[in-house]
C-alpha positions as CSV (number, residue, x, y, z in Angstrom):
1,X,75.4,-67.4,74.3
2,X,76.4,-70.0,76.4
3,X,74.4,-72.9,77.0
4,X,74.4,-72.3,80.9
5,X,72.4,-69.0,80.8
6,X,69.1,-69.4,82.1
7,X,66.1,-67.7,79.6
8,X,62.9,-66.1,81.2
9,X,59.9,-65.1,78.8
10,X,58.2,-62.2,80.1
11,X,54.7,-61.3,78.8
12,X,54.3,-57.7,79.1
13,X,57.6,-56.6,79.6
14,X,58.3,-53.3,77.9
15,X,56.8,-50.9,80.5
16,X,55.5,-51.0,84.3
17,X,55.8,-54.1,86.5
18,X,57.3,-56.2,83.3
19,X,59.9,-53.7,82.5
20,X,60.9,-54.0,86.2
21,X,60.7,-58.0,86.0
22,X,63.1,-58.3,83.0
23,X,65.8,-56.4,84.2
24,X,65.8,-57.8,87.5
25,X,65.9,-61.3,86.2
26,X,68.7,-59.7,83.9
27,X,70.5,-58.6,87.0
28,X,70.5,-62.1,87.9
29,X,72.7,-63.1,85.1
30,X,69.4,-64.6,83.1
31,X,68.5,-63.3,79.4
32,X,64.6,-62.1,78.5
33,X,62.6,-62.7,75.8
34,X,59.9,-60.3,76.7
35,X,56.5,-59.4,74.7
36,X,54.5,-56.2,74.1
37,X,51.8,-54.8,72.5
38,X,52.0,-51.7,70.7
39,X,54.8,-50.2,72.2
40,X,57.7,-51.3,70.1
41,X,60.1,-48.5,71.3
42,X,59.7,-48.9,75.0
43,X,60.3,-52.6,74.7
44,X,63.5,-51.4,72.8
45,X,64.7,-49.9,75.4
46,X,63.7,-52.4,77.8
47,X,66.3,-54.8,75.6
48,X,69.2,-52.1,75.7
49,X,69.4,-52.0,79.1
50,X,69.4,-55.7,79.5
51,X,72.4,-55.5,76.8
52,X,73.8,-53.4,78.6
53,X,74.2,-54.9,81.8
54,X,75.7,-58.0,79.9
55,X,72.4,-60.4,79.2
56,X,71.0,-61.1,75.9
57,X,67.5,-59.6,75.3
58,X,64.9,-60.4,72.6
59,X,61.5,-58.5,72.0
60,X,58.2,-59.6,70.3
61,X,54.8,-58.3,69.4
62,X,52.0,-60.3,71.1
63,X,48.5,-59.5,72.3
64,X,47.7,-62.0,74.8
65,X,44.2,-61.9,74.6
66,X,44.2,-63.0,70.9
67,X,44.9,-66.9,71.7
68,X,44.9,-67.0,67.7
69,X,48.3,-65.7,67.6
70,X,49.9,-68.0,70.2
71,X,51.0,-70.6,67.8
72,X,52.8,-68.3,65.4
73,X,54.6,-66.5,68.2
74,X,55.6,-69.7,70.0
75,X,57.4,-70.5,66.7
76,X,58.9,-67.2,66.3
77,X,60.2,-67.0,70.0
78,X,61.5,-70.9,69.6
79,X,63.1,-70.0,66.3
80,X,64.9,-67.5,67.6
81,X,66.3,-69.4,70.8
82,X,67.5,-72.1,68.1
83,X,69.2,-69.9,66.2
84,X,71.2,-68.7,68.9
85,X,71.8,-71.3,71.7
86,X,71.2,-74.2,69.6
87,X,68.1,-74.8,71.7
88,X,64.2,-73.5,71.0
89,X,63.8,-74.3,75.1
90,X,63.7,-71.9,77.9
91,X,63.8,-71.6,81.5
92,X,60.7,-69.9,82.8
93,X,57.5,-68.1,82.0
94,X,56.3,-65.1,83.6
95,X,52.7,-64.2,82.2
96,X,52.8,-60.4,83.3
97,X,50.8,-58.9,80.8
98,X,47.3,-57.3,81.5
99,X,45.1,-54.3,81.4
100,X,42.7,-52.9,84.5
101,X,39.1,-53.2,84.5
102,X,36.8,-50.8,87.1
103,X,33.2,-51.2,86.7
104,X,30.9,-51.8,89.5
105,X,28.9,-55.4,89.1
106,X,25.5,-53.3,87.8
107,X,27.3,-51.9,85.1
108,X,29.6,-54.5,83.6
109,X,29.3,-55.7,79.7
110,X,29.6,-59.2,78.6
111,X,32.3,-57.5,76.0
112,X,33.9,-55.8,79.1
113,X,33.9,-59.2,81.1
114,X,35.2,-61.4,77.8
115,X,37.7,-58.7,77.5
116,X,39.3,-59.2,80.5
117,X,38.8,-63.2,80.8
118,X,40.8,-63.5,77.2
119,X,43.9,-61.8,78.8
120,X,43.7,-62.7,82.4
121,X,42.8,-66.7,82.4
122,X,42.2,-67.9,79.2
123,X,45.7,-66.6,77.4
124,X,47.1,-67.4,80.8
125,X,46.0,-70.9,80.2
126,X,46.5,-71.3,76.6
127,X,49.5,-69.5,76.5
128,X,51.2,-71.8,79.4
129,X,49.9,-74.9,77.8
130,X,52.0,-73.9,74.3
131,X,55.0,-73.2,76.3
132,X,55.3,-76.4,77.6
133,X,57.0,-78.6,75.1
134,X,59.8,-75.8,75.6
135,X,60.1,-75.5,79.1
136,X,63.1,-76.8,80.4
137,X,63.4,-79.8,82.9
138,X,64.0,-77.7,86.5
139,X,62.2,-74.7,84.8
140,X,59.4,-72.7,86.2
141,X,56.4,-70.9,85.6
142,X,55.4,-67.7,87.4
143,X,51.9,-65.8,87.1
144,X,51.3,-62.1,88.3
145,X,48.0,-61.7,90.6
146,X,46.7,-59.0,92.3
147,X,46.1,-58.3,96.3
148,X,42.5,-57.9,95.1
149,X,41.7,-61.8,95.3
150,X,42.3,-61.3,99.1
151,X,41.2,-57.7,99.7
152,X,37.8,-56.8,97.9
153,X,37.7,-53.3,96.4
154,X,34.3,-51.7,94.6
155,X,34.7,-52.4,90.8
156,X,37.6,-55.0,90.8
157,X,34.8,-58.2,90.1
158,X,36.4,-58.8,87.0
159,X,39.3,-58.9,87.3
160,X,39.6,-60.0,90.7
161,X,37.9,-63.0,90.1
162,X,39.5,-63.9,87.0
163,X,43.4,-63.0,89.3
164,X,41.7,-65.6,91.8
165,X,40.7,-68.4,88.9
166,X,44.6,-68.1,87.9
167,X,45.6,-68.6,91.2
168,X,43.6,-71.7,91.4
169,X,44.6,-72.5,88.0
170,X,48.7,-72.4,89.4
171,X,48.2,-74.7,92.0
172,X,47.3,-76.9,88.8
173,X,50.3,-76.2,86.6
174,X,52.5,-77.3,90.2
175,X,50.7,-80.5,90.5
176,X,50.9,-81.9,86.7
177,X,54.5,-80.5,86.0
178,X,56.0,-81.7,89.1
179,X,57.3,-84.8,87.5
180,X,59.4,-82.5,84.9
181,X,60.4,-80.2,87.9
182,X,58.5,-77.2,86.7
183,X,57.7,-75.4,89.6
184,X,54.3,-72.6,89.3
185,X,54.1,-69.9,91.6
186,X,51.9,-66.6,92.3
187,X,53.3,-63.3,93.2
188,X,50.1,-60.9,93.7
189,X,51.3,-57.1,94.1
190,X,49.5,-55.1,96.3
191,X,48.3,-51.4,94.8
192,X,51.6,-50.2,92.9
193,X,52.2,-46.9,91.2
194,X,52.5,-47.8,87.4
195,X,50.4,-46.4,84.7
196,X,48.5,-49.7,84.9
197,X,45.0,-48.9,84.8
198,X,45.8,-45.4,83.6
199,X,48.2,-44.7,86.4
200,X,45.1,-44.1,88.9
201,X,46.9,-45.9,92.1
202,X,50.3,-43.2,91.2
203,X,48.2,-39.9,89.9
204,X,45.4,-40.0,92.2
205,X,46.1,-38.3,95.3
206,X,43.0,-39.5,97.0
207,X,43.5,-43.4,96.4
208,X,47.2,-43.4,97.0
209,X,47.1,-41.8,100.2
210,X,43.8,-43.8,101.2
211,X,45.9,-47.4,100.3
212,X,49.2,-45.9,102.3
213,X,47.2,-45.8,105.2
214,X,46.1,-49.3,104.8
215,X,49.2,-50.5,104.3
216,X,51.8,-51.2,107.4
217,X,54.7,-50.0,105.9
218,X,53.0,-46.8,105.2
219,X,53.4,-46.4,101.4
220,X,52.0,-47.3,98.1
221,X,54.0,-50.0,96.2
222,X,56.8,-49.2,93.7
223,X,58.1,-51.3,90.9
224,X,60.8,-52.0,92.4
225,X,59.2,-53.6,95.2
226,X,58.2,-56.7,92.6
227,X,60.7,-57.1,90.3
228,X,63.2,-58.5,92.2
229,X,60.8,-61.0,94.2
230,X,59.8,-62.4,90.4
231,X,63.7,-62.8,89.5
232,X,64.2,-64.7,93.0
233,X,61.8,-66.8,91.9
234,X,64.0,-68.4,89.2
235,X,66.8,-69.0,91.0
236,X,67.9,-72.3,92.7
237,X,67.5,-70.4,96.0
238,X,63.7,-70.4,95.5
239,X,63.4,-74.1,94.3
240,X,61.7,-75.7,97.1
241,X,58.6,-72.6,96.9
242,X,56.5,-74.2,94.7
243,X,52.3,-74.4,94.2
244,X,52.4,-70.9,96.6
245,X,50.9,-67.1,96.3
246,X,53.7,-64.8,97.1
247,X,51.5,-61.4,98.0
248,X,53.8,-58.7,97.8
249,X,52.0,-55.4,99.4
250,X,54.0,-54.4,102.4
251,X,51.0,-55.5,104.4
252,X,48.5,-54.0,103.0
253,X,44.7,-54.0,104.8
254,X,46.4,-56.4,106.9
């Protein structure tokens, strides 16, 4: 691999929006190390088809709510990289990966709530923070929100909250890695039909139709309605967007 190719890591990236990410950014000529969780066969998939569109492709267990394991994967990843470029560094992190949680505010368990903080903000954090020594110089950092930190829907506390702290959070990363050029950014997806959070927003009649009509361009979102936003992102064209939220819903409850 030449030296010149630009490397994304993509938490989350064997199925739904991450699956979409990583071959978008392949599509922009840029090779994916991607993580997932149990699924082993659908992220070897995902790495064929980036293959096969000409980018290299590299995939690796992780649970990012176990910050335990960060280390170990950070040398694995970075070993890798070494191995093959001559370099453990890469270009940008996107930290995709998450699960739903729907529970109204009454009903919610402190394991429910420490479930959801571990993947959404803390492995965010911790996560980010043992990427840095390889980030490259000019690099950049992208983390996946929701539309639910603007638009309140009964259930989302959670996880909205926690999508809102990690906004906050990448205002943060902009400001201290700005002297390294590392640029931190938000995209926040509206309601998109995934299997994310058991594929309720695409196999629920009701909700989908319900969040179409909110929406001004009259649909539910659609994988590829995000990927390719993600993969602008890290290109040069997209340098000077930097510290922002990018909330990609079509206008929804506008």
């Amino acid at each position: 691999m030449s030296k010149e190719n630009k490397i994304a890591l993509v938490t989350g990236g064997s199925r739904g929006l991450g699956r979409n990410m990583s071959i978008a950014l392949a599509k922009k000529g840029i090779d994916v190390v991607l993580t997932y969780n149990t699924n082993k066969a659908a992220a070897d998939e995902v790495v064929n088809e980036i293959q096969s569109l000409g980018q290299k492709a590299y995939a690796f267990q992780l649970d990012t709510g176990n910050i335990k394991l960060f280390d170990t994967f950070i040398r694995q990843v970075t070993e890798q990289l070494q191995a093959d470029t001559g370099s453990p560094n890469f270009d940008f992190l996107i930290n995709n990966a998450g699960t739903a949680l729907y529970s109204p505010v009454a009903d919610t368990s402190e394991e429910q709530l420490d479930a959801i903080f571990n993947i959404h903000y803390k492995g965010v954090f911790f996560l980010t923070q043992k990427a840095l020594p390889f980030i490259n110089e000019g690099g950049g950092i992208i983390n996946i929100s929701s539309g639910l930190t603007r638009i309140t829907m009964p259930g989302s506390s959670v996880y909205g909250s926690l999508k809102a702290a990690v906004e906050t959070l990448t205002r943060y990363f902009a400001k201290e890695l700005g002297a390294r050029k590392i640029r931190a950014n938000v995209v926040a997806p509206g309601a998109i039909e995934t299997d994310f959070g058991g594929g309720r927003t695409r196999d629920n009649k009701e909700i989908n139709t319900t969040i179409a009509n909110l929406t001004a361009l009259g649909r539910v979102g659609l994988p590829d309605d995000i990927g390719g936003v993600v993969a602008f992102l890290c290109t040069d064209d997209a340098y000077w967007i930097n510290g922002q939220r990018l909330e990609v819903s079509g206008g929804q409850a506008l």
